[in-house]
N, C-alpha and C positions, 0 to 999 in steps of 0.2 A: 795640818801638820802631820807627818808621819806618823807611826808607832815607834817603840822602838828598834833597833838597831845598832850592833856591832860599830865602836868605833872607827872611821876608818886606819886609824893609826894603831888597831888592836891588833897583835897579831897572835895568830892559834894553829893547833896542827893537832887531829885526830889521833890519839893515840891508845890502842887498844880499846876504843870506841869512847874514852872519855877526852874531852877539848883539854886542852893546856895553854892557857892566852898568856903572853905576857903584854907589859901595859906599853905604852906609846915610852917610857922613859926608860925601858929596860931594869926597871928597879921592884916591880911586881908581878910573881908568877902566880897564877892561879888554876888549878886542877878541876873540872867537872864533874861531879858523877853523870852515871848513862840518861839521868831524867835532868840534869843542868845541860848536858849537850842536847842531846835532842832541844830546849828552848831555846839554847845558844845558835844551832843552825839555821831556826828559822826568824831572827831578828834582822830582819831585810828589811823594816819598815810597813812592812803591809797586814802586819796581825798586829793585834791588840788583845789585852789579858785575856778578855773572854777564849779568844778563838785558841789563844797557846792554852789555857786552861783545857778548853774544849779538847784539843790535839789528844793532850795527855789524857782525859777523861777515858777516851778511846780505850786507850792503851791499860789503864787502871779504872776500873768502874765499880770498886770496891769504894772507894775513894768519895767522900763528897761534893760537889762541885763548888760549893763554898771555900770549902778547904783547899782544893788547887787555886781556887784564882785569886788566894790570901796568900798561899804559897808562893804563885809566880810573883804577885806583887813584890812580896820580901825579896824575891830573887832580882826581881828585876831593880829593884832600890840599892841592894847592893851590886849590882853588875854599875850601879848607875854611880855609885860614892865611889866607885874606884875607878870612876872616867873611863869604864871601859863599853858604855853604851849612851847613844845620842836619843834622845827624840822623847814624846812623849807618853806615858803610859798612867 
C-alpha cells in the first residue's frame, strides 16, 4: 500500500510559501506553516515518515530525529482526521 498522500479531492494553492487546502466539501480551510508545506508537497505516496522526517532533518539538525518523526506522525494523523490525506503511514 502507498504512503501517504494528498487527497485527491484536496485542494491547495502555495501562498507566500505556506499551503492553504481546503477539504473535498468546501467547508474546511486549513493554513500550513513552511515545515507543514514542505510535508504537504511531498505526500505523493512514495515517502513514509522516516524519509519526510529524514527530508526535514536535513533542513533542521538541531532537531532530534525522534522528535520529527513523532512530529510528522502527529501531522500526519491530523491531515488524515480531516480527510485530507489517503494511504498509509
Amino acid at each position: 500500500m502507498p504512503g501517504p498522500q494528498r487527497a485527491e479531492d484536496a485542494q491547495y494553492e502555495i501562498v507566500e510559501g505556506n499551503a492553504i487546502i481546503i477539504d473535498s466539501a468546501g467547508t474546511e480551510v486549513v493554513t500550513l506553516n513552511e515545515l507543514g508545506t514542505l510535508v504537504w508537497q511531498r505526500l505523493d505516496g512514495g515517502h513514509d515518515v522516516g524519509s519526510l522526517a529524514g527530508e526535514l532533518g536535513a533542513r533542521f539538525d538541531d532537531v532530534p530525529a525522534q522528535q520529527l518523526e513523532d512530529d510528522v506522525r502527529t501531522f500526519l494523523k491530523d491531515l488524515q482526521d480531516s480527510k485530507l490525506i489517503v494511504g498509509r503511514f
